[in-house]
N, C-alpha and C positions, 0 to 999 in steps of 0.2 A: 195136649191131651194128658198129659203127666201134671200137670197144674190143678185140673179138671178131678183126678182121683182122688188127688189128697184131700183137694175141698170137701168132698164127697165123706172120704174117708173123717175128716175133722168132724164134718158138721154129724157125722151116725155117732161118733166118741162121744159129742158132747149130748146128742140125744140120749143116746145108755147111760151115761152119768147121772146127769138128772131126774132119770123116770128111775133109776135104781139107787137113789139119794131119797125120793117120793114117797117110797110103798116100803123102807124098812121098819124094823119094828122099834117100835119106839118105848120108852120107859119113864117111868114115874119112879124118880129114886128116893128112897126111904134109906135110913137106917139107923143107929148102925148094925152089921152083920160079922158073924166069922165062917159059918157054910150056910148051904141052902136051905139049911132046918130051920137057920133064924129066922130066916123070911117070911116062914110061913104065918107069923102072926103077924109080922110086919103088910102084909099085903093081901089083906082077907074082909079087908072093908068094903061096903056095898060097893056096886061097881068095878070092883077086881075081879078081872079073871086069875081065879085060884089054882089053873093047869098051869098059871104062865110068873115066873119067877124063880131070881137066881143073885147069889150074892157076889158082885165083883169086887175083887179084892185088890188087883192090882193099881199103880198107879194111874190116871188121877182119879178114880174113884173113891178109892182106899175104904171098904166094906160098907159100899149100899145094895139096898136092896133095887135090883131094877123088875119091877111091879109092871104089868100088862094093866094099864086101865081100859077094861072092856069100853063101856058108855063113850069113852072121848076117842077112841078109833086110835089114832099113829100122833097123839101130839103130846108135846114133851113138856114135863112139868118138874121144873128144876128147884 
C-alpha cells in the first residue's frame, strides 16, 4: 500500500512539472538593456505585445530585453 502512494504521488509530481514547464511565459530576447525603459523601443515591432517586457539583468542574461511575442503564443526565440 505504501509502495502504491508514492507512485501515485511520483507520477501527480511529474504531471505538475510538465503542464507548469508548458503554459510559462515565454520570451523573445532582444537587447541590449540597462531598465525597463530600454525595452520599450526594443520590443514594439509588429507582433509584440507592448503591455509585456522587462530587462533581465542578472546572470546569464546580462541585459536583454525579454519581449512577449503576441502572434507566436509561448515559443522561444533565442
Amino acid at each position: 500500500m505504501s509502495a502504491q502512494k508514492f507512485q501515485v504521488v511520483y507520477l501527480l509530481l511529474i504531471i505538475f512539472l510538465l503542464f507548469s514547464q508548458s503554459t510559462a511565459n515565454r520570451c523573445v530576447y532582444r537587447g541590449p538593456c540597462k531598465i525597463d525603459d530600454d525595452c520599450k523601443k526594443l520590443c514594439t515591432f509588429p507582433g509584440d505585445d507592448p503591455s509585456y517586457w522587462r530587462c533581465l539583468t542578472p546572470p546569464p542574461i546580462n541585459g536583454q530585453c525579454c519581449c512577449k511575442h503576441s502572434n507566436q503564443g509561448n515559443i522561444v526565440l533565442l
